[in-house]
N, C-alpha and C positions, 0 to 999 in steps of 0.2 A: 573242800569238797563241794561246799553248797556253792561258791562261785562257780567253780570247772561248769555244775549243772549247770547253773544260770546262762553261764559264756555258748554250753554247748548247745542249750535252748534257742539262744538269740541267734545263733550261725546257722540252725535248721529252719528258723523261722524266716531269715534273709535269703536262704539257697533257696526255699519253698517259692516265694517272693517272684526270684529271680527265674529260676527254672518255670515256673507255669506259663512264664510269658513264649516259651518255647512250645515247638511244634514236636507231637510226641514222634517216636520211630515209628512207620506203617506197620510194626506187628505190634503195638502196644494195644487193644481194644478196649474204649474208653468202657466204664461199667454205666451203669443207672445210680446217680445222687455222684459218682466221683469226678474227682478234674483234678488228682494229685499230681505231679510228674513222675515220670519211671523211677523205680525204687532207688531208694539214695544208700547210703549205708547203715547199716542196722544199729540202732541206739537199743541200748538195754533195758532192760526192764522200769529202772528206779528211772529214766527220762524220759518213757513212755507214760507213767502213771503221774508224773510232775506236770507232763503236758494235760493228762487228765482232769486230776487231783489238784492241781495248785491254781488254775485259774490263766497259768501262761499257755495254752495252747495255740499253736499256730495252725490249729484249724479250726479252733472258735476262741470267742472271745468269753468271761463270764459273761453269767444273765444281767443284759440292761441293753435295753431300745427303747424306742418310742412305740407303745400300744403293747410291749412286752409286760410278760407278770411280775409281779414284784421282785426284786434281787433275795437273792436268797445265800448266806452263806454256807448251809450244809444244803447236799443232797436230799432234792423232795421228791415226791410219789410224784411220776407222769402217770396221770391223769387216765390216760390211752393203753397204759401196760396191759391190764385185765384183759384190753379187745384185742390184747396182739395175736391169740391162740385162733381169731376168728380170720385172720386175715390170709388171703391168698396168694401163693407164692407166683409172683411176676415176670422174673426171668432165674434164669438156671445159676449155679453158683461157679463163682467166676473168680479168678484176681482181681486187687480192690485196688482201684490207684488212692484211695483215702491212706492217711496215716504215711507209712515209709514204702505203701505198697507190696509189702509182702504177708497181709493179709487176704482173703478169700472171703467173697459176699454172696447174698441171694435178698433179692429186693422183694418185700411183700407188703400187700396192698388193702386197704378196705374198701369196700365196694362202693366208695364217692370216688377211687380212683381206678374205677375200670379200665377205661380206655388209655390207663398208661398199658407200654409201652409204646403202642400207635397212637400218636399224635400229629398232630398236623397244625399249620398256619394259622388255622383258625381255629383251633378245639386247644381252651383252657378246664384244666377241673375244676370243681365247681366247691367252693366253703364246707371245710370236713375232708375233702378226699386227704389220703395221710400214705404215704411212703415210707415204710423202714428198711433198713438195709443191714442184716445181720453178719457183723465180721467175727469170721472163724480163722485159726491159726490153720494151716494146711495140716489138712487131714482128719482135722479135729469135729465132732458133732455139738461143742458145745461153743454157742457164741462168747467174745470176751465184749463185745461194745457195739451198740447198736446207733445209729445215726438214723437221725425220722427229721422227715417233712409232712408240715398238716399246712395245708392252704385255709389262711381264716378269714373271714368276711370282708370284702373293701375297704380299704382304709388301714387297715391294720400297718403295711409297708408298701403302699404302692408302687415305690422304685425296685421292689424286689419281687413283684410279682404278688405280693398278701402272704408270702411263703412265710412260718415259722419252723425255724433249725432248730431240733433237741439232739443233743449228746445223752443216750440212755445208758446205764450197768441194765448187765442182765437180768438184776433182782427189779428193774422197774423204775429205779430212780431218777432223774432228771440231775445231772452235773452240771451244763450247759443249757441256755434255747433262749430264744427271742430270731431277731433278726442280723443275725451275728454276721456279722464282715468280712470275715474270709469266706464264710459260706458263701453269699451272698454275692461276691466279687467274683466267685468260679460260674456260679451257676446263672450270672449274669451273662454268660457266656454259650449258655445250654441253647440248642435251636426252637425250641417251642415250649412255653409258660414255664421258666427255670429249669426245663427238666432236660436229663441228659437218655438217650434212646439205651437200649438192652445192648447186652454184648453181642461184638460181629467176627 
């Protein structure tokens, strides 16, 4: 059984891979923080929380970069949970191409990152501005996983913008974050300072 997981891990993580190098259908609308490709087929619960849980996920990597915080085997307090309640919601709640794409998001903001969603050529946010993006099951008022971006000081990842990627639970904890690779390879992609624009 633990193989089958394993095997069925590795062939979602090569279809991910493969597929994002493609151009999505014109009704697909990209979200804010996502770049996943249109929904693939639904994997179950126990290889959703494996991809979480276990460190194989193929939309992050565990914690470890260069100028990331220490590795950490269990689940620790983000730091930023508390201020989640102050932050502003950014754009409307939408399909989420993150994960298999058949979750629902709404991206909110703290006030170093106002001027997301209008951006432009020359307007980067500025150290602190932080991005979350709360996925909800359709229909649902309670998020199951939150993915956040905080922009940190120069130096931090300069080929990625200074961007750090957290994978949150909704109790606040930290699974994932640093400068994680898949993050960082989609949103290498985004048209202005890693970031992808509000839904069209």
């Amino acid at each position: 059984m633990r193989l089958a997981l394993l095997a069925l891990v590795a062939a979602s993580l090569v279809s991910a891979m493969i597929t994002t190098e493609a151009r999505p259908p014109t009704d697909w609308a990209p979200l804010p923080l996502g770049c996943a490709p249109p929904p693939r087929p639904r994997l179950d619960a126990a290889a959703t929380a494996a991809w979480i849980e276990g460190g194989s996920s193929p939309v992050a990597e565990p914690r470890a970069s260069t100028a990331a915080p220490a590795a950490s085997p269990e689940p620790a307090a983000w730091e930023l949970a508390a201020q989640l309640a102050s932050f502003k919601p950014a754009t409307v709640r939408a399909r989420s191409q993150h994960f298999t794409g058949e979750l629902e998001a709404e991206v909110r903001i703290n006030a170093a990152a106002a001027p997301y969603p209008a951006l432009g050529p020359d307007r980067v946010l500025p150290p602190g501005a932080t991005l979350v993006a709360l996925h909800y099951p359709a229909g649902s008022s309670e998020p199951v996983t939150l993915l956040a971006m905080v922009k940190r000081p120069a130096g931090y990842d300069p080929d990625g913008g200074d961007w750090e990627y957290a994978i949150v639970t909704p109790q606040g904890s930290s699974t994932h974050r640093g400068a994680l690779p898949l993050c960082k390879r989609c949103h290498a992609d985004a048209p202005h300072d890693h970031l992808f624009g509000g839904p069209r």
